[in-house]
Structure formats: C-alpha cells, structure tokens
Backbone bond lengths (Angstrom), bond angles and torsions (degrees), N, CA, C in turn:
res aa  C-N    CA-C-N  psi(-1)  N-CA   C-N-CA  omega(-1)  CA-C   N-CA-C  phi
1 X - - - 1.442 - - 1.516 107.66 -
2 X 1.144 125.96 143.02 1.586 127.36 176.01 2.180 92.12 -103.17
3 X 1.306 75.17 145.58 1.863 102.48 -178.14 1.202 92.73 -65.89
4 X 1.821 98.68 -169.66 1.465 97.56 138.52 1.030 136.34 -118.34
5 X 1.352 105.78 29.53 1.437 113.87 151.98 1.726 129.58 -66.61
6 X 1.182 82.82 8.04 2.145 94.42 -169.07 1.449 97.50 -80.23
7 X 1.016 121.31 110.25 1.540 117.82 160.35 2.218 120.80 -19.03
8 X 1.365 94.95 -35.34 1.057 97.87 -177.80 1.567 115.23 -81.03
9 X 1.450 124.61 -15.67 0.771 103.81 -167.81 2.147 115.46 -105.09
10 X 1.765 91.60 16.72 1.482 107.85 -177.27 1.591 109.13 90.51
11 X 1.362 119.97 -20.54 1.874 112.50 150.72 0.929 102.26 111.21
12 X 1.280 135.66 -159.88 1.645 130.19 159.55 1.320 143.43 -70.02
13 X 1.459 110.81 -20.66 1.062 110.82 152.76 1.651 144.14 -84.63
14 X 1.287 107.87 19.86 1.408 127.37 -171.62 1.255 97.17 -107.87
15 X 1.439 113.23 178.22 1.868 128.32 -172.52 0.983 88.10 -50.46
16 X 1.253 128.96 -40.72 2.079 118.98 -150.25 1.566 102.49 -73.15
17 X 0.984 116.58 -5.86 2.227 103.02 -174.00 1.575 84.51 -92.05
18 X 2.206 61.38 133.07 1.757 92.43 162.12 1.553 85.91 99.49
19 X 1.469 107.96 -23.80 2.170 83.58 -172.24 1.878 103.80 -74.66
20 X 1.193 130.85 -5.95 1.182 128.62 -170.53 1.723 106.25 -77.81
21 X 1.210 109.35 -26.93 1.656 124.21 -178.32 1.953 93.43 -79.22
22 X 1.529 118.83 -65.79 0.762 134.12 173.98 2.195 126.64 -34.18
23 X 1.199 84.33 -32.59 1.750 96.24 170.78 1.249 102.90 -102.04
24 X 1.358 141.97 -18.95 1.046 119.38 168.25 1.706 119.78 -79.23
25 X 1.526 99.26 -34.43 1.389 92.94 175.90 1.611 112.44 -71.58
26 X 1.267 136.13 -21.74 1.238 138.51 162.93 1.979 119.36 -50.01
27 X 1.715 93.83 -57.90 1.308 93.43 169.61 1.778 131.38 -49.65
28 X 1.146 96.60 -17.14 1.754 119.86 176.50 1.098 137.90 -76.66
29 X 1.637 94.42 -26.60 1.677 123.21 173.57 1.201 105.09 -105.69
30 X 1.357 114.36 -24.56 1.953 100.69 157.26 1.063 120.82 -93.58
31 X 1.364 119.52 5.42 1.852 109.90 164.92 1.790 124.91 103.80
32 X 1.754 87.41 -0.81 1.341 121.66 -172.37 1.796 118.79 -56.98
33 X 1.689 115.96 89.05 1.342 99.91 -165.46 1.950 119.84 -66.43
34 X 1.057 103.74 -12.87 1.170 108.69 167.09 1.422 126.07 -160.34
35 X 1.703 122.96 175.25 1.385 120.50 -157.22 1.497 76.92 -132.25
36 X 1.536 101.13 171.78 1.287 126.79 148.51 1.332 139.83 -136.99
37 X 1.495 138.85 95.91 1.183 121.63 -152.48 1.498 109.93 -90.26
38 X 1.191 137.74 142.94 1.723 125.04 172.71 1.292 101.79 -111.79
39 X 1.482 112.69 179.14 1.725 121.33 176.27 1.288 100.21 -147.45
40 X 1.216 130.81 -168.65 1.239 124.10 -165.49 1.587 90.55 -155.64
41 X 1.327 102.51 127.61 1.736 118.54 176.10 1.551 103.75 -125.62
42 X 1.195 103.34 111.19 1.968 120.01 166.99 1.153 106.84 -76.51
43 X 1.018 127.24 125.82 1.964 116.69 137.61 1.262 108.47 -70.12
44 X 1.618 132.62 -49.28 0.842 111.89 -175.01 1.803 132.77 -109.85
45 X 1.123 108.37 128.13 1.896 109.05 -164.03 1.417 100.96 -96.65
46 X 1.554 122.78 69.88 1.459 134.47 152.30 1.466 104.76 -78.93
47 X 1.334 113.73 -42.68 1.386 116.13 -167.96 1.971 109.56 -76.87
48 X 1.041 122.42 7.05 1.521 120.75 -157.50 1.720 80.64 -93.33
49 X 1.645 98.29 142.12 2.149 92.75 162.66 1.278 95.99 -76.94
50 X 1.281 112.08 169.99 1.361 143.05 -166.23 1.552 88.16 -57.85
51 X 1.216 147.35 -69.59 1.649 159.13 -162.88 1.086 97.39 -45.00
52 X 0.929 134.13 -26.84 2.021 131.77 -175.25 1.275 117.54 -98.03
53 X 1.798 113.20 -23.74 1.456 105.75 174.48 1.523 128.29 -79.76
C-alpha cells in the first residue's frame, strides 16, 4: 500500500492523511497479520508537472 506520504497519493495534506492510521486499524479488524507500506523514490523527475519542480 503507498501512505500518504507517496508523492502519488498528494501527501499529507490531501484526502489521503490519516488513511495510513486508518488501514492499519482496518487491517486489524480483518485479522491481517501484517501490512506493507511502499514509497516511491525517482531519480528521475521527467514525470513531475511543471508545479512540483
């Protein structure tokens, strides 16, 4: 699962904060022995829109 710390998912201040607390407490109520969170590291920022560089 990407946080919202993932660039992709708009960071913490976007809809996504708080869902990283939120899937874990979910994963808990389904019985889920473990999570995995990923992030995503570029070297290269071709792909960024212009507003991010």
């Amino acid at each position: 699962m990407h946080s919202e710390w993932s660039w992709d998912t708009g960071g913490p201040t976007s809809c996504a904060a708080g869902r990283m607390e939120l899937m874990c407490e979910r994963a808990v109520r389904i019985g889920l022995s473990a999570v995995v969170f990923t992030e995503h590291f570029d070297f290269d920022d071709a792909w960024r829109p212009r507003a991010m560089t």
